[in-house]
C-alpha positions as CSV (number, residue, x, y, z in Angstrom):
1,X,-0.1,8.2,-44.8
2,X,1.1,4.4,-44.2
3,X,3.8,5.3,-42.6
4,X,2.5,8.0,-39.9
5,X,0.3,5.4,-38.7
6,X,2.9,3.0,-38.1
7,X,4.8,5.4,-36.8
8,X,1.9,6.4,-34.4
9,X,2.1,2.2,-34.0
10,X,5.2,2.2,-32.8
11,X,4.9,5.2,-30.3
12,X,1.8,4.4,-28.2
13,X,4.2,1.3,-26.8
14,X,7.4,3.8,-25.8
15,X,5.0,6.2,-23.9
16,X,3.0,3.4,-22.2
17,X,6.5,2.2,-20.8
18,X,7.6,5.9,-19.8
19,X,4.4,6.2,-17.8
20,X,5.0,3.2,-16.1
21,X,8.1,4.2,-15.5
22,X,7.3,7.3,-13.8
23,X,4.6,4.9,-11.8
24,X,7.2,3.1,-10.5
25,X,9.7,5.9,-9.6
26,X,6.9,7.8,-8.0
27,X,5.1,4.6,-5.7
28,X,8.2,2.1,-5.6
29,X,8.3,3.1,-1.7
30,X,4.8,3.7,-0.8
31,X,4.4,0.3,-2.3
32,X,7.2,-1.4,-0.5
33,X,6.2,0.4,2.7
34,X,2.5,-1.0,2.2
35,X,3.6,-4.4,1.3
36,X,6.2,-4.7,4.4
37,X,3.1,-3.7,6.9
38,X,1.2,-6.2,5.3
39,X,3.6,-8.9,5.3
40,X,5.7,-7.9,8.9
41,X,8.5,-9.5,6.8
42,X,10.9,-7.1,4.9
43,X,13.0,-9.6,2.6
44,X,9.4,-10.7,2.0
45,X,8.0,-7.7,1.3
46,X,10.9,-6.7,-0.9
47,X,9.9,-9.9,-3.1
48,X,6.3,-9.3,-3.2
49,X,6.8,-5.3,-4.4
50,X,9.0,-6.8,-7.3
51,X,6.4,-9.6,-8.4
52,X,3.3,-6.2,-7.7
53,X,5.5,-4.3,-10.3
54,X,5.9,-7.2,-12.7
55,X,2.0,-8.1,-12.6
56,X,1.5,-4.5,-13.3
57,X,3.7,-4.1,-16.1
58,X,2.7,-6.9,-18.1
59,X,-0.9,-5.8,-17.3
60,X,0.2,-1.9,-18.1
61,X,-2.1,-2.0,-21.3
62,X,-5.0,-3.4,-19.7
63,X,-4.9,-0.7,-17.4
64,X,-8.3,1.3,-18.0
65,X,-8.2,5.3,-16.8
66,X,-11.5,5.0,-16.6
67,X,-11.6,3.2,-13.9
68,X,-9.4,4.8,-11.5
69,X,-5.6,6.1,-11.0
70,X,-2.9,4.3,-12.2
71,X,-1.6,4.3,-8.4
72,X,-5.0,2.9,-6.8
73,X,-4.6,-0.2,-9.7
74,X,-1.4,-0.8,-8.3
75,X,-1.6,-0.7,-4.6
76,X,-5.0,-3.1,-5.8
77,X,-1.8,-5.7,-8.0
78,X,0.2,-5.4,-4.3
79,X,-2.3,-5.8,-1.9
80,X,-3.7,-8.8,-4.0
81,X,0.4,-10.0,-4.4
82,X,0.8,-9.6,-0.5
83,X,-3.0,-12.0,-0.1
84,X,-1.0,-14.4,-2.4
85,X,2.1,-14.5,-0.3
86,X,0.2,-15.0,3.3
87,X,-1.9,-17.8,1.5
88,X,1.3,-19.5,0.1
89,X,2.7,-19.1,3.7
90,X,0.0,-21.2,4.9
91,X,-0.8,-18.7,7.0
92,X,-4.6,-16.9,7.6
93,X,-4.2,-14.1,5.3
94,X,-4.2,-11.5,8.2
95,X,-3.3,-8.4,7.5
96,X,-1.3,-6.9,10.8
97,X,0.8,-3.9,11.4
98,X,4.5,-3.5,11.3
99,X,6.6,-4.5,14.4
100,X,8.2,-1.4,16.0
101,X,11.9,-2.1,15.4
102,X,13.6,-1.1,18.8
103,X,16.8,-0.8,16.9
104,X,15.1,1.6,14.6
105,X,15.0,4.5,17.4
106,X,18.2,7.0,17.2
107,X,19.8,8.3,20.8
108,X,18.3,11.6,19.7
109,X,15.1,10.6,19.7
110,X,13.9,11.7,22.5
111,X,12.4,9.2,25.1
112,X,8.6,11.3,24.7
113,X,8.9,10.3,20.7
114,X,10.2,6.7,21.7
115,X,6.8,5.7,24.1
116,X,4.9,7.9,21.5
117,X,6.1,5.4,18.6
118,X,5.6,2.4,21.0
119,X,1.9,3.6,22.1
120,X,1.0,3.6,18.3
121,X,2.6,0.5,17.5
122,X,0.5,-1.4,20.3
123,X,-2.4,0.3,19.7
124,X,-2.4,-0.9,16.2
125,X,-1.8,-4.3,17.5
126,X,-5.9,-4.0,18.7
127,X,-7.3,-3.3,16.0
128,X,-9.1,-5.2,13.4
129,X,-6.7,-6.5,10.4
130,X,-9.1,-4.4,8.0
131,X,-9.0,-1.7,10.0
132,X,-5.1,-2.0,9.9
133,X,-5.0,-2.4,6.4
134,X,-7.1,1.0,5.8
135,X,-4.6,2.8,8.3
136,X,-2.1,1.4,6.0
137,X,-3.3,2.3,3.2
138,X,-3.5,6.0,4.3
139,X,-0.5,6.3,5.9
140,X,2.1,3.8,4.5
141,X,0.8,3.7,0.7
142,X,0.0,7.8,1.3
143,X,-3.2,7.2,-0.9
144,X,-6.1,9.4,-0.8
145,X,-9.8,8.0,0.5
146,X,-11.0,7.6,-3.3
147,X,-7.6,5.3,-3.7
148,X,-8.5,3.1,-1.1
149,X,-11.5,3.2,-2.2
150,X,-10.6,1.6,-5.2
151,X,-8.1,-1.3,-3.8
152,X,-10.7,-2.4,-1.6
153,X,-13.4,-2.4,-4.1
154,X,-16.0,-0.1,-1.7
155,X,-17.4,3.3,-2.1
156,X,-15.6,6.3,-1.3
157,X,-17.7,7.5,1.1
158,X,-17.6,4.0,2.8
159,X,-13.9,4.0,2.5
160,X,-14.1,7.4,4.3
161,X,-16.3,6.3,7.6
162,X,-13.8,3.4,7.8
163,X,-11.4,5.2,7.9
164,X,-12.5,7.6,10.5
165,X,-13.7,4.8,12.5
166,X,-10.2,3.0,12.6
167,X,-8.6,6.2,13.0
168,X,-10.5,7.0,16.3
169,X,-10.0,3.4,17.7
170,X,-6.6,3.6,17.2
171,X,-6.6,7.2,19.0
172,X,-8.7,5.5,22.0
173,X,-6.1,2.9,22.0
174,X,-2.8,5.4,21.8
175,X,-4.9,7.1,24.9
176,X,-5.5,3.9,26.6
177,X,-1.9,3.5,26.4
178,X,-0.5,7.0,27.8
């Protein structure tokens, strides 16, 4: 009997480390790609996803299902590492889009898809940094309305209008643009 439960002991710490490693393999990107529009700074942003995943594994047993998914905790460790990073900057902890990178654009790109890309990226530009952030959130983390929810610490349903209200602006932009 004594030994089962240590047995049992010893176990719950293995498959707490596989599922964080599955956690990792499966948000490592979205993360990073969440971080970098954050930041606008990709060495940065490659330093701030490493110090997100270290935060969340040594707070891996803390993590309550409860609560949430185990991706919504950790875009909420990143977004909170990303705050840290802006603040340690000295800089307003503004949260702003990604940069189109010009260089990014392949000769087969067509030149449509090019002025498409650079319509989106301006239109972001006039948008509210919260309203970036939730665009981000969607489309660069891929997380779903009750995730966001969860990182920004507001309702679903509130998570929901916002996003439907920065996702219109930013259509009204991209058509101000054309």
């Amino acid at each position: 009997m004594e030994q089962a439960l240590v047995a049992e002991a010893q176990e719950a710490p293995r498959a707490a480390d596989l599922a964080f490693d599955r956690l990792y393999r499966s948000s490592r990107d979205d993360v990073y790609a969440y971080v970098a529009s954050l930041l606008r700074d990709g060495p940065a942003a490659e330093e701030v996803t490493a110090a997100a995943f270290e935060r969340a594994y040594r707070k891996r047993n803390r993590f309550d299902p409860e609560r949430g998914e185990p991706r919504a905790w950790l875009f909420g460790i990143a977004r909170n590492a990303a705050l840290d990073e802006l603040r340690r900057r000295g800089r307003q902890a503004e949260l702003t889009a990604e940069p189109a990178d010009l260089d990014s654009f392949s000769p087969s790109e067509g030149a449509e898809q090019s002025e498409r890309r650079l319509a989106v990226s301006a239109a972001l530009e006039r948008l509210e940094p919260s309203e970036r952030e939730l665009i981000a959130l969607k489309f660069s983390a891929g997380l779903e309305n009750r995730e966001i929810a969860r990182v920004l610490g507001i309702s679903e349903s509130n998570a929901g209008t916002k996003l439907h209200r920065a996702m219109t602006k930013l259509r009204e932009a991209c058509d101000g643009n054309a």
